[in-house]
C-alpha positions as CSV (number, residue, x, y, z in Angstrom):
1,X,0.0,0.0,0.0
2,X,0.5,3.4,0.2
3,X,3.1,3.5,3.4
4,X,4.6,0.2,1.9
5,X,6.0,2.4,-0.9
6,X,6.9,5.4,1.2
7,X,8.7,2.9,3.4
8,X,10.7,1.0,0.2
9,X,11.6,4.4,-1.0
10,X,13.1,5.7,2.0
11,X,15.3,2.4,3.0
12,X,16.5,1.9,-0.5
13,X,18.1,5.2,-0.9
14,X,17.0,6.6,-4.0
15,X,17.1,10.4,-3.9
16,X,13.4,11.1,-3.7
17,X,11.0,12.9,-2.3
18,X,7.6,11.5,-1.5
19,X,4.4,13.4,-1.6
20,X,1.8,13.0,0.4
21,X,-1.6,14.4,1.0
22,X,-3.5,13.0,4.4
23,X,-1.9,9.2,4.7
24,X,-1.9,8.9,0.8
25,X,1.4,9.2,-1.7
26,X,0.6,11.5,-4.4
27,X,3.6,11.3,-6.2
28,X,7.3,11.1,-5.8
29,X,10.0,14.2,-7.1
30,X,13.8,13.4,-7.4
31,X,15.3,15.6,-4.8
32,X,18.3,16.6,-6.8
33,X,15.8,18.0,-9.7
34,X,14.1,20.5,-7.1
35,X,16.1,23.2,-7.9
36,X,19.2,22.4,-8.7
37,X,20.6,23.7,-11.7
38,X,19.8,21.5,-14.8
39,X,22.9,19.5,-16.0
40,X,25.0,21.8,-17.5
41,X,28.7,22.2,-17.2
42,X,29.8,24.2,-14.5
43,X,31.7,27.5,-14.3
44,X,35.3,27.0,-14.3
45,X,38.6,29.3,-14.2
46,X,41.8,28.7,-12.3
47,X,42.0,30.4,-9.1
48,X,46.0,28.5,-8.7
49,X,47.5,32.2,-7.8
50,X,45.0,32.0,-5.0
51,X,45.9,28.4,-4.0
52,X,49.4,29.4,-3.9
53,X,49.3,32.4,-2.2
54,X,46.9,31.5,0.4
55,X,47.8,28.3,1.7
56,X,50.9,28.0,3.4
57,X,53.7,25.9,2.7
58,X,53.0,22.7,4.7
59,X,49.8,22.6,3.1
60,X,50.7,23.0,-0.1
61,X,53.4,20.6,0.3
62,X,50.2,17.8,1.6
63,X,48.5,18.5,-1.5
64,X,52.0,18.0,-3.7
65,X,52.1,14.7,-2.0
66,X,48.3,14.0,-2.3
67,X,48.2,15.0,-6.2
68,X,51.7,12.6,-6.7
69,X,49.7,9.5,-5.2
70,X,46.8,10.7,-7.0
71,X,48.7,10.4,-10.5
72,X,49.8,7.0,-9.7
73,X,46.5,5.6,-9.1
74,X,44.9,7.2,-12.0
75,X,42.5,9.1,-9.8
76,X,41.0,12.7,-10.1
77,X,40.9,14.5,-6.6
78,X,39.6,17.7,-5.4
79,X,39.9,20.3,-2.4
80,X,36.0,20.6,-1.6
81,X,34.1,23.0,1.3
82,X,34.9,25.5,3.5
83,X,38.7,24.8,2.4
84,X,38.2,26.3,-0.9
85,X,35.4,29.2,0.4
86,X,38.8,30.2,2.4
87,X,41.3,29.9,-0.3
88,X,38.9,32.2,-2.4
89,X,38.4,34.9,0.9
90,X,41.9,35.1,1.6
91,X,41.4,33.3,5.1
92,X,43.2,30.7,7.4
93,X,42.2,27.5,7.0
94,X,42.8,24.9,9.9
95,X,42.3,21.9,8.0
96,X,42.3,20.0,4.5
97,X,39.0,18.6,3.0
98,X,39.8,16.3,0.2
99,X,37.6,14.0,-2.2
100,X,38.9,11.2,-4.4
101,X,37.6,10.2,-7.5
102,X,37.1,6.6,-6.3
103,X,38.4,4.6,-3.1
104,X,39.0,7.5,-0.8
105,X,39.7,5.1,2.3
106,X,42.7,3.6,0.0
107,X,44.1,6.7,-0.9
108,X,44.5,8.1,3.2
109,X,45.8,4.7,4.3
110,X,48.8,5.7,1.4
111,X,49.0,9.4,1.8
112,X,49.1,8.9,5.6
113,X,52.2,6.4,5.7
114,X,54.0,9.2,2.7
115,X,53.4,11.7,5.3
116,X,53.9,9.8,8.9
117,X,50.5,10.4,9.9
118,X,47.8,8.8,11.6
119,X,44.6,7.4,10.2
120,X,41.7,6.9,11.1
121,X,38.6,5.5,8.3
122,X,34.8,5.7,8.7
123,X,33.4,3.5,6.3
124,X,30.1,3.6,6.7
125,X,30.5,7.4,5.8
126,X,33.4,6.0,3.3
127,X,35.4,9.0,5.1
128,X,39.4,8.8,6.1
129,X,40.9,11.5,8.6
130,X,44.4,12.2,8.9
131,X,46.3,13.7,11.5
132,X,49.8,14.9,11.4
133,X,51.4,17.6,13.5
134,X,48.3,19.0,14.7
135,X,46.5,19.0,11.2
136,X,43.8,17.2,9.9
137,X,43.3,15.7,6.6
138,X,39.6,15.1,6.2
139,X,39.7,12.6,3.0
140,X,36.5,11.1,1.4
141,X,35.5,9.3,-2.6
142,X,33.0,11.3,-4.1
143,X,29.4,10.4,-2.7
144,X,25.6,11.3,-2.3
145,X,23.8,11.1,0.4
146,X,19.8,10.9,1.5
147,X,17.8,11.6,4.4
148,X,15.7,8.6,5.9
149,X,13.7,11.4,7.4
150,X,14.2,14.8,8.5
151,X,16.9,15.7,10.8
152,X,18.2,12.2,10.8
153,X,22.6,11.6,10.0
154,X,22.9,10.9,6.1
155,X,23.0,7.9,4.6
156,X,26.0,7.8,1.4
157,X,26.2,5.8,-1.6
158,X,28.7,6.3,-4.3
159,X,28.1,9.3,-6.3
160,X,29.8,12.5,-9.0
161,X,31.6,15.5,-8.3
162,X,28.6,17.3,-8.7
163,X,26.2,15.0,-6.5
164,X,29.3,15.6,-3.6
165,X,29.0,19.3,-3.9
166,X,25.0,19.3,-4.0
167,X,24.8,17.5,-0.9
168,X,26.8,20.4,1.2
169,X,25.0,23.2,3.0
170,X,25.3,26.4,1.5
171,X,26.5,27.4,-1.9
172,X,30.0,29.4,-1.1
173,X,30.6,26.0,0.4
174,X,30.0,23.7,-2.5
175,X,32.6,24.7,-4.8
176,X,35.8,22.0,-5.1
177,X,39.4,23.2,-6.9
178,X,41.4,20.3,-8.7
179,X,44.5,19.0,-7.3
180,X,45.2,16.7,-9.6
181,X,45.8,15.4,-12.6
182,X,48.3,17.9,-12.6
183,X,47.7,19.7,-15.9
184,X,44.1,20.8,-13.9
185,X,45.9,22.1,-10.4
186,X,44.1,24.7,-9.3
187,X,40.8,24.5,-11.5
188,X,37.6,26.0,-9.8
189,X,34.3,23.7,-10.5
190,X,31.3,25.9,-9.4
191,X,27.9,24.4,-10.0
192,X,26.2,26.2,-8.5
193,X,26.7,29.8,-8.4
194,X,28.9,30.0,-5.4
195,X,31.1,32.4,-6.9
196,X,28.1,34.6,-7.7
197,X,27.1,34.5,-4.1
198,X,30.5,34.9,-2.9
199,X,31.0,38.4,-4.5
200,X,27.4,39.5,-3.6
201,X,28.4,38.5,0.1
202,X,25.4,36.0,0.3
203,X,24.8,32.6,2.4
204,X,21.9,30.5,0.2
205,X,20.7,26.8,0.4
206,X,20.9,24.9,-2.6
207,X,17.9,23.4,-2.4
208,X,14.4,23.8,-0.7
209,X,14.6,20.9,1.8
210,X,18.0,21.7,2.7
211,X,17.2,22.7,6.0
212,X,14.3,20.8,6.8
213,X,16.9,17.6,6.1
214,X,19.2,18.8,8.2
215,X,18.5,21.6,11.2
216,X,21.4,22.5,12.3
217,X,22.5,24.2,9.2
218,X,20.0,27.2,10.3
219,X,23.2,27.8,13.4
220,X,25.4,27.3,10.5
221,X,24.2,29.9,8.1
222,X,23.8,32.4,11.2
223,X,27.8,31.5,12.3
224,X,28.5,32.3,8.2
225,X,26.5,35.2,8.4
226,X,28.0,36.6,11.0
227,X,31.2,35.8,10.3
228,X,32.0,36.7,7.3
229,X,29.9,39.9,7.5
230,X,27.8,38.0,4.9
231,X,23.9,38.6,4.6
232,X,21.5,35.3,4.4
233,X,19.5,35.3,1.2
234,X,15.5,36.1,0.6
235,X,15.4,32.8,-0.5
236,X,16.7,31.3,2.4
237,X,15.4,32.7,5.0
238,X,11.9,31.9,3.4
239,X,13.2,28.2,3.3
240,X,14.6,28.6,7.6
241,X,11.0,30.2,8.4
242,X,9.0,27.0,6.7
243,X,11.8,24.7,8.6
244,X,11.1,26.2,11.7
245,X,7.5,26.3,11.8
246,X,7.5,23.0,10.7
247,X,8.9,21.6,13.7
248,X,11.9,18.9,12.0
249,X,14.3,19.9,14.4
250,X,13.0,17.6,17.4
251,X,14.2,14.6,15.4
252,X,18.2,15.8,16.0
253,X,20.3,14.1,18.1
254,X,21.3,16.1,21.7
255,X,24.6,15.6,20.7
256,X,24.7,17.3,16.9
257,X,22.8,20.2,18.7
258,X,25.4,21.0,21.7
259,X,28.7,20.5,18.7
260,X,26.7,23.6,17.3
261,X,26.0,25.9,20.7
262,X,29.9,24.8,20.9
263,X,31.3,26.0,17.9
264,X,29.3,29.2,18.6
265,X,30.5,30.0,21.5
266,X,34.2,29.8,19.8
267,X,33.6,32.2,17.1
268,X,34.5,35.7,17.2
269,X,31.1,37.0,17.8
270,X,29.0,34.6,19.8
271,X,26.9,37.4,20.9
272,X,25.9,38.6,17.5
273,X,25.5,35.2,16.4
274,X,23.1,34.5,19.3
275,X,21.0,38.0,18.7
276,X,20.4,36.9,15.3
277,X,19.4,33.2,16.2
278,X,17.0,34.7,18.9
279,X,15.8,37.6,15.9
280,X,14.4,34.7,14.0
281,X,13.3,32.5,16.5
282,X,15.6,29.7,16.1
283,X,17.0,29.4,19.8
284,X,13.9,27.1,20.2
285,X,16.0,24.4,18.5
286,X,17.8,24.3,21.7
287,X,14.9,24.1,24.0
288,X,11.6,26.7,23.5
289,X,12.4,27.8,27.1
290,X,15.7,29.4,25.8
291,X,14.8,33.0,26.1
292,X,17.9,36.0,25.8
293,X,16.7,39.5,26.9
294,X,19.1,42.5,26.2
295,X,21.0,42.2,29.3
296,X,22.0,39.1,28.6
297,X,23.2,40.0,25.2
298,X,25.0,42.4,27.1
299,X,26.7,40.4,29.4
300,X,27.8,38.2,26.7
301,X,29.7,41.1,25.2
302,X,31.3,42.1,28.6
303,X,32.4,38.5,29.0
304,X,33.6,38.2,25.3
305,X,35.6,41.2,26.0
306,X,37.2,40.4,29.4
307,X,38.2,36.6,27.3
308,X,40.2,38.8,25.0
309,X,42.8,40.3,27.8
310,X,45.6,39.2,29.0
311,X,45.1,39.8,32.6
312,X,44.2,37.4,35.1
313,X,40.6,38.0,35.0
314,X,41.0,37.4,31.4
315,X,43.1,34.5,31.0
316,X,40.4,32.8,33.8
317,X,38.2,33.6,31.1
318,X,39.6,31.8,28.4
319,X,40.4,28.7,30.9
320,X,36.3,28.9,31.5
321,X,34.6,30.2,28.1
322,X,32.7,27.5,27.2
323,X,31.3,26.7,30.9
324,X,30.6,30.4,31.6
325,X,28.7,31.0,28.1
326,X,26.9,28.0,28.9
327,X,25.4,29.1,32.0
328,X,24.7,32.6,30.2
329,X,22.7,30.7,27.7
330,X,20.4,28.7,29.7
331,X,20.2,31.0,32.8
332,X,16.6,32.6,32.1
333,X,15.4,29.0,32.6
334,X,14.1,28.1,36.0
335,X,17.0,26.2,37.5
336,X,15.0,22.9,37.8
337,X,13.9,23.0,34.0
338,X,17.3,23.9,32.8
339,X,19.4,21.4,34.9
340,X,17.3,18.9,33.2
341,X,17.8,20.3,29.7
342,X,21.6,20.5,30.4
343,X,21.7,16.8,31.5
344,X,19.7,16.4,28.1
345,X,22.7,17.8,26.0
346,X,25.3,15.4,28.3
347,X,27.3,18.5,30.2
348,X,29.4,17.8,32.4
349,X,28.4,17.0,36.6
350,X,30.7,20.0,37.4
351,X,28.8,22.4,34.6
352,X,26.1,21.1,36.3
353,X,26.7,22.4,39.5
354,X,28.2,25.5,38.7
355,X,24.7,26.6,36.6
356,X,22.5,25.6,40.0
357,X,24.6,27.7,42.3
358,X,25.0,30.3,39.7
359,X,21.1,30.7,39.0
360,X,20.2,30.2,43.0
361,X,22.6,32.6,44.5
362,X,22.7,35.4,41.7
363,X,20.4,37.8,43.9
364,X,22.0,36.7,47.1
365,X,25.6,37.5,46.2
366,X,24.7,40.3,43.6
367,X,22.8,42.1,46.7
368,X,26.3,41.6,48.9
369,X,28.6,43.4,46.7
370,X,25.9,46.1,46.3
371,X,27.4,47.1,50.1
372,X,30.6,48.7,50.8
373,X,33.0,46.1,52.4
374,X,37.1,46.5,53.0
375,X,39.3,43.7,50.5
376,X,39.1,41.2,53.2
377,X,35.6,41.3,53.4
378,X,35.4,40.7,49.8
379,X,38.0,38.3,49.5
380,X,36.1,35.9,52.1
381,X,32.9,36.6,49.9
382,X,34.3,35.6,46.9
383,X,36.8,33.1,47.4
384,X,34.5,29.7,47.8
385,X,32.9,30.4,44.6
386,X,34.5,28.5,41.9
387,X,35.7,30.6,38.7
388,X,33.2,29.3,35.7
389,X,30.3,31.0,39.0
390,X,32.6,33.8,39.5
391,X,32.7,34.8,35.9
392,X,29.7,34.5,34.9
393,X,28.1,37.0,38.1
394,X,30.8,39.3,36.2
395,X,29.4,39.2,33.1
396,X,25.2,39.6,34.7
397,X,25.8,42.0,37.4
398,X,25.5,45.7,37.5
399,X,28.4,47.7,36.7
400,X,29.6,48.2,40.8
401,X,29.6,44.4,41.5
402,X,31.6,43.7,38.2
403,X,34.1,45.6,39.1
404,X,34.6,43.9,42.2
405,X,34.7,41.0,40.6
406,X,37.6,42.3,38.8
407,X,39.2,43.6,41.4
408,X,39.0,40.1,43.0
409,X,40.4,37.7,39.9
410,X,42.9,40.6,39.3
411,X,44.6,41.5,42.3
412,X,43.1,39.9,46.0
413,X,43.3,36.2,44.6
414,X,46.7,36.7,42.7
415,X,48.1,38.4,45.9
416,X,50.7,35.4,47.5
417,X,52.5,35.2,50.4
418,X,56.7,35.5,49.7
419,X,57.5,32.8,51.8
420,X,57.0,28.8,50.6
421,X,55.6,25.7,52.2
422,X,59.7,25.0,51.6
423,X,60.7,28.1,53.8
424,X,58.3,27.5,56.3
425,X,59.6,23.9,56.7
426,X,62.9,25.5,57.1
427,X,61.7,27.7,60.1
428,X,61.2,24.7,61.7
429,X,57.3,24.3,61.2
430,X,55.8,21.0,61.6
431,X,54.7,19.8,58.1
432,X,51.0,19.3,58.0
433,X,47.3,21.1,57.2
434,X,48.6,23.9,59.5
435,X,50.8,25.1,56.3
436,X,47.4,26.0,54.7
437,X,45.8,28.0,57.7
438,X,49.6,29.6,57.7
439,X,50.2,30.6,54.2
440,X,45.8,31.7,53.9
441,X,46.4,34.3,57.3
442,X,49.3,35.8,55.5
443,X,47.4,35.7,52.3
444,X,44.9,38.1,54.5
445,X,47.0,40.1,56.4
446,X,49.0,41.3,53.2
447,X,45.4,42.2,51.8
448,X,44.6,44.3,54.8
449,X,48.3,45.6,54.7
450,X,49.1,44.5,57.8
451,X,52.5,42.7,56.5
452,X,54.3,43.2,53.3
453,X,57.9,42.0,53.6
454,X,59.0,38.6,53.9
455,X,60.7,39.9,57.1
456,X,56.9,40.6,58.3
457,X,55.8,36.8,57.1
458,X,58.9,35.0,59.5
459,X,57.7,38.0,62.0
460,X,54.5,37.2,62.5
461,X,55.0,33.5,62.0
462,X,57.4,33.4,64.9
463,X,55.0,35.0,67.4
464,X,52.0,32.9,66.8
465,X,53.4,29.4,66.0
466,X,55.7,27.4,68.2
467,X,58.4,26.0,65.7
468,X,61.9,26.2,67.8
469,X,61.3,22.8,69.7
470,X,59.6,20.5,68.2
471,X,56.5,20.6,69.4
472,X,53.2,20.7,68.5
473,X,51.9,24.3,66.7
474,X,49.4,26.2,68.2
């Protein structure tokens, strides 16, 4: 019957899409004719100044090597994605996307031993990566892919150049440049108007179902957007709106969701990335009680700023960006509904608890530096809360308790005693938990400025501890 044949056309791969009206098929629609260009030869020009100039030597020297083993096995091979979107901006590239003609799992397993690398292969995927001196080689044959139903991973079967690039996101990223055979290094294959969109500073689908197959490409067109200063398209947003409206997204994997809130937080501008998300109504995705108000947005700037120093405060930051941002992004969720939702996207135990104490005491602690205290005070406030807590009541709080905040990572918890655990032993104290209570009062008498010297350390420690005899300290 009718869901027999929906059924048999899903599992067996081809690249359809059924319709339906009610429980009943209509009619099926190849996906790749929906609107995809028709069949005609792509636009090609060498962009090899570009490749040359852009890529620096150890790269170019992996893709000598790659385009020498390529030659001997009588295989065409490409540079494909975000690689060649970067060649053609002028930008750094961390890593090398490659697609062989045929038998891409072959070709890594030779081009890593000609390098001294490590492999790893995916064949279910029919993906290879490589990794050698902090690189990786990303290496896969030339496939197609289909979606057994929305938001779902892909599944690949064999396929052309062409089918490779129409499976990829957006169109500045489905471009590939030939590395071999050599006669075609450097050769730009653009099917589908990439270029075009690239010098009108555009991010566009290649197809209508683009999104609704696959979700997370609505973060990944924001992060693009944002970015490269880049605007989304009419077109796609129309295509993001249906998506979202239809509800596809709740068929994602936790996991594929929280890479994405990841690799936003580790862009330049997580903030702007996140304003735009919110604008269209996408941070629903996440959970539908994610809601960011303007403070929020603001404290996300404050905290991106602070990351970017290289003061102590700042370098805390950096230790604790992902935790902190974290927090930030689900704190306007009742703590009980949003500990749940973090134990949905598999944080951490520790992430955990920093977000409950952060959301439970915010008004507590927030009130407390509202009052005029002396550095000790303030030390002895701030000093059980753990940093990821710490940083992120920097980043919410009015402008008064943030700088106390500041005041605290920057100068009362860097402030050490001069002497050592090592000195002290050579005064004759008694090794033991007393050299913590020792080293913490001098720690606090140097922040009321009661001692300063190391002469004032040995001072004070030989009137209050017994360490001349032996016995026990007071």
């Amino acid at each position: 019957g009718d869901r027999e044949l929906s059924r048999r056309i899903t599992a067996g791969g081809f690249d359809f899409i059924v319709i339906k009206e009610g429980s009943s098929v209509k009619g099926i629609v190849e996906r790749s004719g929906v609107a995809a260009p028709d069949g005609s030869a792509p636009e090609t020009f060498s962009v090899k100044d570009k490749v040359l100039k852009n890529l620096d030597r150890e790269f170019l020297r992996i893709l000598e090597v790659s385009g020498d083993i390529a030659e001997e096995t009588g295989i065409s091979l490409y540079c494909v994605g975000g690689m060649v979107r970067d060649i053609l901006l002028g930008r750094p590239h961390k890593d090398i996307d490659i697609v062989a003609e045929r038998d891409g799992e072959g070709f890594a397993c030779r081009l890593a031993e000609k390098l001294g690398g490590r492999v790893s292969i995916h064949r279910k995927f029919r993906t290879a990566v490589i990794r050698l001196n902090g690189i990786e080689i990303d290496v896969a044959t030339l496939r197609k892919e289909y979606y057994e139903f929305p938001g779902a991973l892909p599944e690949v079967a064999p396929g052309t150049l062409r089918q490779d690039l129409y499976r990829r996101d957006f169109t500045v990223n489905a471009m590939a440049v030939q590395i071999s055979p050599p006669g075609m290094f450097g050769r730009l294959i653009d099917y589908f108007g990439g270029m075009d969109d690239m010098k009108n500073r555009r991010i566009s689908v290649l197809y209508p179902l683009s999104f609704t197959e696959d979700p997370t490409r609505i973060f990944r067109a924001v992060r693009f957007e944002q970015r490269f200063g880049f605007a989304i398209s009419e077109y796609t947003l129309r295509q993001l709106e249906k998506t979202l409206s239809g509800g596809t997204w709740v068929n994602v994997s936790p996991d594929r969701i929280k890479d994405e809130i990841l690799l936003i937080f580790r862009e330049k501008r997580p903030a702007d990335i996140l304003r735009r998300l919110s604008d269209l109504g996408a941070l629903r995705i996440i959970d539908p009680g994610v809601r960011l108000t303007g403070t929020a947005f603001s404290g996300f700037e404050r905290f991106i700023e602070l990351s970017r120093e290289e003061s102590p405060a700042g370098v805390a930051a950096r230790r604790n960006l992902e935790q902190v941002m974290t927090i930030m992004l689900f704190s306007e969720i009742p703590a009980e509904v949003g500990g749940g939702v973090l134990r949905r996207y598999n944080f951490s135990g520790r992430l955990l608890s920093c977000y409950g104490a952060a959301v439970k005491y915010k008004d507590k602690v927030s009130e407390s530096l509202d009052k005029d205290m002396p550095p000790e005070e303030l030390y002895e406030l701030l000093e059980p809360w753990s940093e990821p807590v710490l940083l992120y009541f920097f980043a919410v709080f009015g402008e008064k308790a943030a700088r106390k905040i500041r005041y605290y990572l920057d100068t009362l918890r860097e402030t050490r005693p001069r002497l050592s655990g090592g000195e002290l032993r050579e005064m004759g104290v008694k090794p033991g938990p007393v050299y913590s209570e020792i080293l913490r009062e001098l720690k606090l008498l140097k922040i009321k400025g009661k001692i300063s010297s190391a002469e004032d350390e040995r001072a004070y420690i030989k009137n209050n501890y017994i360490i001349d005899n032996g016995s026990e300290n007071q």
